[in-house]
C-alpha positions in Angstrom: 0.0 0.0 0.0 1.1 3.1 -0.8 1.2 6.2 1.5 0.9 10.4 0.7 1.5 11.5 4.5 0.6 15.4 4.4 3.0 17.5 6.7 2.9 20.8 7.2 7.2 21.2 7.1 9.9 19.4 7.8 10.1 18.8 11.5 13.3 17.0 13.8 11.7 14.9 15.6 9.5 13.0 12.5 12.3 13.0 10.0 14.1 9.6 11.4 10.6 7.7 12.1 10.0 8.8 7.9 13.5 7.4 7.0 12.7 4.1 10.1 9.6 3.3 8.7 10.5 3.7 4.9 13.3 1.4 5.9 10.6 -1.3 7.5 9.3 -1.1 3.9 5.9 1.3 4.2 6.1 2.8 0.7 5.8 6.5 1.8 6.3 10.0 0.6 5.8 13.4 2.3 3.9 15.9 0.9 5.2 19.2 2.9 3.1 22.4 2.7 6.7 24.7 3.3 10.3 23.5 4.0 11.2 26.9 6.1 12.5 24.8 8.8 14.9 22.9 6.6 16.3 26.5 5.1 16.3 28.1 8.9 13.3 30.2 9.9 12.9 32.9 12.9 11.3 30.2 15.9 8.7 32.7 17.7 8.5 30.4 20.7 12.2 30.6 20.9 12.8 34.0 19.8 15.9 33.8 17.6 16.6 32.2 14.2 16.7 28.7 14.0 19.0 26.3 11.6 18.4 22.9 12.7 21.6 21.2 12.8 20.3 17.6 11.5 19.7 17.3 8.0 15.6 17.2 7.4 15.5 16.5 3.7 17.4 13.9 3.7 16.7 9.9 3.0 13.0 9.8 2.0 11.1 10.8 -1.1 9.6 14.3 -0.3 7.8 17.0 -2.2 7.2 20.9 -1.0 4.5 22.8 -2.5 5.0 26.0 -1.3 8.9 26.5 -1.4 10.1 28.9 1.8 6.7 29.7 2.4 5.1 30.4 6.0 4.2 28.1 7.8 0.2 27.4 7.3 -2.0 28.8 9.6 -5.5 29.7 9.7 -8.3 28.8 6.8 -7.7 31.0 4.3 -5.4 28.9 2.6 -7.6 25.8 2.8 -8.3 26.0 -1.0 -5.0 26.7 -1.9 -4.1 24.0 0.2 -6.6 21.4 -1.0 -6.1 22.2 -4.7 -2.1 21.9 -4.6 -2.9 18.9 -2.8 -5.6 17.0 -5.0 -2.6 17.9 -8.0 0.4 16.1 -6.0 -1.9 13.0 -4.5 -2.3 12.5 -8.6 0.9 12.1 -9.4 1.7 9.6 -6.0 -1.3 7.9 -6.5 -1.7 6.7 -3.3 -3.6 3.8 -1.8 -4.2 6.5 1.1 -3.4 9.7 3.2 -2.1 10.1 6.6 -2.7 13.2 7.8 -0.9 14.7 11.2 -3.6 17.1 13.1 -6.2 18.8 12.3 -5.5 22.6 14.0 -5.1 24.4 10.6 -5.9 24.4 7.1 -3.2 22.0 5.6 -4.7 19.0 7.3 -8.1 20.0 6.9 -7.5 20.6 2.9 -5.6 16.8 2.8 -8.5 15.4 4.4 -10.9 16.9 2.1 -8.8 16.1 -1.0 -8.7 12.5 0.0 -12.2 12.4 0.7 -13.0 13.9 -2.8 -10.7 11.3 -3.9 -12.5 8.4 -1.7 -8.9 7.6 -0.3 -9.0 6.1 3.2 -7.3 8.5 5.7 -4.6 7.6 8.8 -4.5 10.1 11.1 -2.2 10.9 13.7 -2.5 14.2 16.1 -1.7 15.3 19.5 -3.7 15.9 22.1 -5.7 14.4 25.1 -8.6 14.7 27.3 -8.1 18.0 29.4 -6.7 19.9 26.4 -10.3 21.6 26.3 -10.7 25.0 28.0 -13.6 27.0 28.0 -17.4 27.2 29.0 -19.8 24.1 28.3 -21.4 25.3 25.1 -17.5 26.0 23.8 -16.4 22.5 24.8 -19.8 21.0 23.3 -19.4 22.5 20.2 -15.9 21.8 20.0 -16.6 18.2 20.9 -19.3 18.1 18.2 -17.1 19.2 15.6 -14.5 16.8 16.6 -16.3 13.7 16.3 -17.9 14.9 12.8 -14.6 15.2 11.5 -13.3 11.7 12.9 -16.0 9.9 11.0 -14.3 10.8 7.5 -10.9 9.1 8.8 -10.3 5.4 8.7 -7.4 4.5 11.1 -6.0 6.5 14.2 -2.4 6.4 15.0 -3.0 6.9 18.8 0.9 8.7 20.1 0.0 7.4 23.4 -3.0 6.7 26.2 -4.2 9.4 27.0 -4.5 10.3 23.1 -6.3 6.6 22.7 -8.7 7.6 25.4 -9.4 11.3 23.6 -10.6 9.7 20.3 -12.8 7.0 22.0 -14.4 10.1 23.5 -15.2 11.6 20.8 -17.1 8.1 19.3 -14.1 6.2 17.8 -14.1 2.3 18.0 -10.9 0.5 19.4 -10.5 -1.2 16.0 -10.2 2.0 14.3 -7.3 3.2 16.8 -3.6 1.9 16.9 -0.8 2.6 18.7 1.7 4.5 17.2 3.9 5.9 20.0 5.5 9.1 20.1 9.4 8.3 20.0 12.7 9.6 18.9 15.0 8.3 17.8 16.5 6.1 20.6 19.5 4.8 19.1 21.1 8.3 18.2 20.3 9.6 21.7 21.2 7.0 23.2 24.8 6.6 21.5 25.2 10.3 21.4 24.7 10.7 25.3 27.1 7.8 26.1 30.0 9.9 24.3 29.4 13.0 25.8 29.7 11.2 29.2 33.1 10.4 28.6 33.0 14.6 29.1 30.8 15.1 31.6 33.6 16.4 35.2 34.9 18.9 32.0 31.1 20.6 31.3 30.7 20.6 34.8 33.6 22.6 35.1 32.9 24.9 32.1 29.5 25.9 33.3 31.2 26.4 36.9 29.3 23.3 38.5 31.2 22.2 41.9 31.9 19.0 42.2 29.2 16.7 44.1 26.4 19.3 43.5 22.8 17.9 41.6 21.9 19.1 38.3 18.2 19.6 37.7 17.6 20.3 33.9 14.6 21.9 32.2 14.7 22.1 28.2 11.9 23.8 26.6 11.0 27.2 25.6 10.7 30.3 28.0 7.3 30.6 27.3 4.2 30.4 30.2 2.8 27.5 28.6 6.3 26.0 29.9 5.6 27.4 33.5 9.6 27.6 34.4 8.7 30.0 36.9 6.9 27.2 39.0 10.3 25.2 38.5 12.6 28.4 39.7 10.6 28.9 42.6 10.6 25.1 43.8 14.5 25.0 43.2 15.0 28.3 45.6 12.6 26.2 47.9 15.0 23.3 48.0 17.8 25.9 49.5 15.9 25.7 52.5 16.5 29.6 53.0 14.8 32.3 51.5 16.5 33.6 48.4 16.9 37.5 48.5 17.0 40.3 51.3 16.8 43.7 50.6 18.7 46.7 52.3 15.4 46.7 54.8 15.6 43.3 55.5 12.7 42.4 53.8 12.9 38.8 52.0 11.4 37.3 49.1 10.0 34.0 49.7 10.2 31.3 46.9 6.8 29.8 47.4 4.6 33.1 47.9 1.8 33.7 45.5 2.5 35.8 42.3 1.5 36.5 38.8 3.0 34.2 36.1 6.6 35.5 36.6 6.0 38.5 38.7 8.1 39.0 41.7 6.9 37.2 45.1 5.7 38.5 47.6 7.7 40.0 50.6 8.5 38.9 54.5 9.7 40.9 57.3 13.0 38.5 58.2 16.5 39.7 58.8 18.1 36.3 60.0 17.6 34.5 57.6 20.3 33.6 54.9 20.4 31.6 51.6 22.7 28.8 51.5 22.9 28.9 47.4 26.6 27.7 47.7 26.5 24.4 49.7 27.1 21.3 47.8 23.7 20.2 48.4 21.6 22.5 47.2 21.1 21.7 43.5 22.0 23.6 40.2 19.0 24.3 37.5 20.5 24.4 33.7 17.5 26.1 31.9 18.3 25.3 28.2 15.5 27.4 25.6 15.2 31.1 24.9 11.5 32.6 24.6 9.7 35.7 25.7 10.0 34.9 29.4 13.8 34.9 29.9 14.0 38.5 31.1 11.5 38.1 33.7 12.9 34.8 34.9 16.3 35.7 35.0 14.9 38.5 37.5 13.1 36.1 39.6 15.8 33.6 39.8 18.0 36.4 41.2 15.2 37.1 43.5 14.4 33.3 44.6 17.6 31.4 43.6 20.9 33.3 43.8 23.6 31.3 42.7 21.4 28.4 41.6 20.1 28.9 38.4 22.2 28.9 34.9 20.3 30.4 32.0 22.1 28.7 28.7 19.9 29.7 25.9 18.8 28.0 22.7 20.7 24.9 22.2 20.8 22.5 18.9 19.9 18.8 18.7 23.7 17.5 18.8 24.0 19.5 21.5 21.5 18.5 23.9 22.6 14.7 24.9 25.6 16.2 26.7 23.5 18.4 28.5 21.4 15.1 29.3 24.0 13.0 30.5 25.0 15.9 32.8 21.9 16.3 34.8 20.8 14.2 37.4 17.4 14.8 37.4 14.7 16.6 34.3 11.9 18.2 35.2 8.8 19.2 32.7 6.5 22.0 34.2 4.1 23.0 31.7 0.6 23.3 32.2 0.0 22.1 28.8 1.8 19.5 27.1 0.1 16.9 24.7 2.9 14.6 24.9 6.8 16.2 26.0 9.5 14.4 23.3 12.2 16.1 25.0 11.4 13.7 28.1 12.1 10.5 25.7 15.3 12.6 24.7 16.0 12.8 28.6 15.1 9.1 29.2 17.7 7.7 26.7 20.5 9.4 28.9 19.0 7.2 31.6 17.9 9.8 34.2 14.6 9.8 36.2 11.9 12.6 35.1 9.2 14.3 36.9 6.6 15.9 35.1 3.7 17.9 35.5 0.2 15.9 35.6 -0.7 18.0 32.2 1.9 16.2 30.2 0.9 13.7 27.8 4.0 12.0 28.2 3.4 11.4 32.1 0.9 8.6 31.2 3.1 6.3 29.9 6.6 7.3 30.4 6.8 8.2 34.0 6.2 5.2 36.6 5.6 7.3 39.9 8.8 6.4 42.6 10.3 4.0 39.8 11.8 6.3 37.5 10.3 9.9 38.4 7.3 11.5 39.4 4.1 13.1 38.5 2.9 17.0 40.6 0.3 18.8 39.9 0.8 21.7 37.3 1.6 25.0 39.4 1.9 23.6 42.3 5.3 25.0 43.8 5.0 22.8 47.1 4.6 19.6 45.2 7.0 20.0 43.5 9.6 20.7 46.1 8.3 17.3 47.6 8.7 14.9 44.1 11.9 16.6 43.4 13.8 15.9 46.7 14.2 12.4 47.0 15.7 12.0 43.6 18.3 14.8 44.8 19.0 13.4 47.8 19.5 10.0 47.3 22.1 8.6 44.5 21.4 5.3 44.7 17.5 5.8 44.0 18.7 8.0 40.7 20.6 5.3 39.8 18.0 2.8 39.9 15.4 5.5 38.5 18.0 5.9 35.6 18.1 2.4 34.8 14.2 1.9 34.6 14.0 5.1 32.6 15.9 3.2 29.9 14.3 -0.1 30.2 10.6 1.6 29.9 12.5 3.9 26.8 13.7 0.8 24.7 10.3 -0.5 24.3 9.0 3.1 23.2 10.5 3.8 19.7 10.4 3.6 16.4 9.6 -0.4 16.1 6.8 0.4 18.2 5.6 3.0 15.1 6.3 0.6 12.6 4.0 -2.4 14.5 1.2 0.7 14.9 1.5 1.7 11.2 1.8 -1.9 9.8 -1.6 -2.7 11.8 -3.5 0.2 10.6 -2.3 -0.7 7.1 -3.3 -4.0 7.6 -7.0 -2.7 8.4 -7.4 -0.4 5.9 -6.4 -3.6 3.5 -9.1 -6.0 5.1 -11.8 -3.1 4.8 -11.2 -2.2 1.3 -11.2 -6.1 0.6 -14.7 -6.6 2.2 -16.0 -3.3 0.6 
């Protein structure tokens, strides 16, 4: 069976599951809308330009209809989109389309094209349960649409759970949905983190990281969807001291309530002192740039002296070493369909706790085996998952290790079972039609 998967643009992290699953024989060619992110593109999440240093055209038929266009948004474009579509599905000729989300018109045109075309449709998007916000009538309209538009598709590739149990929800039947996981690629982080540990006491040193001190990593971008300010505040909260006194004696206390990255509020206490430098107190690496990093760098000084390290936008080669370094990751955000960058973590073999908004969390994170799960926001919580990792070697260690075993069975074979079944379905329907 042959396969037209529309794709908005190139993207890092479905490049090698194209090239894994091409290579496990699905004939398959991406149609792109835009390769921007292949040419380098300004990232507004990250706020600076953005050259991915992996190659993303590379090792797979591809075609891009709109050449260094931006990237589709909106419906304006949807008969552009569905037009330039119907044109390239064709030349493929394609025994069906698999089409990745439906939150803007490229999707929506692919689907329709196929449909005018009465090819079967595989779809595969992300998102779960609690992703809807809003009053009744907006979630029931919303809902409504939803399960309209999941009648015209054929096969689900469910990326984990919590996605499975969204589209059963919305009135799809367990033999329309298989499990196609979201992965990376395991092998390259994997081999890639074990070199750079051979390198690990000298990046300690470079970023000025004393000896015997725990690294807590967060690698996202600075934006409040990513709620790094929750993270900041636990970490000053681990010092066991407050973090900053003014000239009146005044201090700022970590956990106090504030606006999304506001300053805290402030105590009357003139004993107390921060103890930022003792071995135990842990170092936070925040890798990402984004709109935030201003404002955080201001409230780590307030909350945190001495304990936070703001290292910017960092490439894909360059992020294992950073994994390998840590001792502990820690995703905040109060939305996250699913988190890759915690499979990323995982393949470095280091426990992971997560907020209870992550997609990932579901079926990644094994509570006390391998990390943890807090609620999103919640700076006390968080203090309490994060500690006994830091504190305890031998129980990183041993969360490290299960972190890889639960990793290896989360990949790209995984994809290619999921993709193989739904291909298998769409064959037996088509034969009893």
């Amino acid at each position: 069976m042959r396969i037209a998967y529309a794709l908005t643009h190139p993207i890092q992290y479905q490049v090698p599951l194209i090239r894994h699953l091409r290579a496990g024989g699905i004939d398959l060619e991406v149609v792109y809308a835009t390769d921007i992110t292949a040419r380098g593109y300004q990232d507004a999440g990250f706020g600076t330009r953005v050259t991915w240093d992996v190659p993303l055209l590379e090792g797979y038929p591809h075609r891009v209809l709109f050449p260094d266009a931006p990237l589709p948004s909106g419906l304006r474009a949807f008969g552009r989109h569905r037009r330039a579509l119907s044109a390239a599905f064709d030349e493929i000729k394609p025994d069906a389309v698999w089409v990745h989300g439906w939150g803007n018109s490229y999707p929506l045109a692919a689907l329709r094209a196929a449909r005018l075309k009465n090819l079967p449709v595989l779809m595969r998007g992300e998102t779960y349960l609690d992703c809807l916000h809003g009053g009744k009538l907006r979630r029931a309209v919303h809902a409504a649409a939803l399960s309209l538009l999941f009648r015209s598709v054929s096969q689900f590739l469910a990326i984990g759970s919590a996605n499975r149990e969204y589209y059963r929800c919305h009135g799809v039947s367990d033999e329309r949905i298989q499990l196609a996981p979201y992965a990376v690629d395991n092998a390259f982080f994997q081999a890639r983190c074990q070199e750079a540990s051979l390198n690990r006491e000298k990046l300690r040193a470079e970023l000025g990281i004393e000896p015997g001190r725990p690294v807590i990593l967060f690698c996202a971008k600075l934006i409040p969807v990513k709620d790094p300010a929750t993270l900041i505040r636990a970490v000053g909260r681990l010092a066991g001291a407050p973090a900053h006194a003014g000239a009146s004696g005044d201090r700022v206390l970590a956990n106090a309530p504030t606006n999304d990255v506001g300053a805290p509020a402030k105590v009357r206490d003139s004993d107390d002192r921060a103890l930022a430098n003792a071995p135990t107190v842990p170092v936070l690496l925040m890798v990402g740039d984004g709109e935030l990093r201003p404002s955080l760098e201001k409230l780590a000084n307030e909350v945190a002296p001495g304990q936070v390290k703001f290292l910017g936008f960092r490439n894909q080669t360059e992020l294992p070493a950073l994994y390998d370094l840590c001792d502990l990751f820690v995703l905040p955000s109060v939305f996250e369909p699913w988190g890759l960058v915690v499979n990323e973590v995982m393949n470095a073999g280091k426990p992971v706790v997560v907020s209870d908004n992550i997609g990932s969390g579901h079926d990644l994170v094994r509570p006390g085996i391998n990390g943890d799960v807090f609620p999103a926001g919640n700076v006390d919580a968080l203090v309490e998952k994060m500690s006994p990792w830091l504190h305890d070697a031998a129980l990183r260690e041993r969360g490290g290790e299960e972190s890889l075993q639960i990793i290896n069975h989360w990949g790209f074979e995984e994809n290619l079972a999921g993709m193989r079944q739904a291909i298998e379905s769409l064959q037996q329907a088509s034969h009893h039609a």
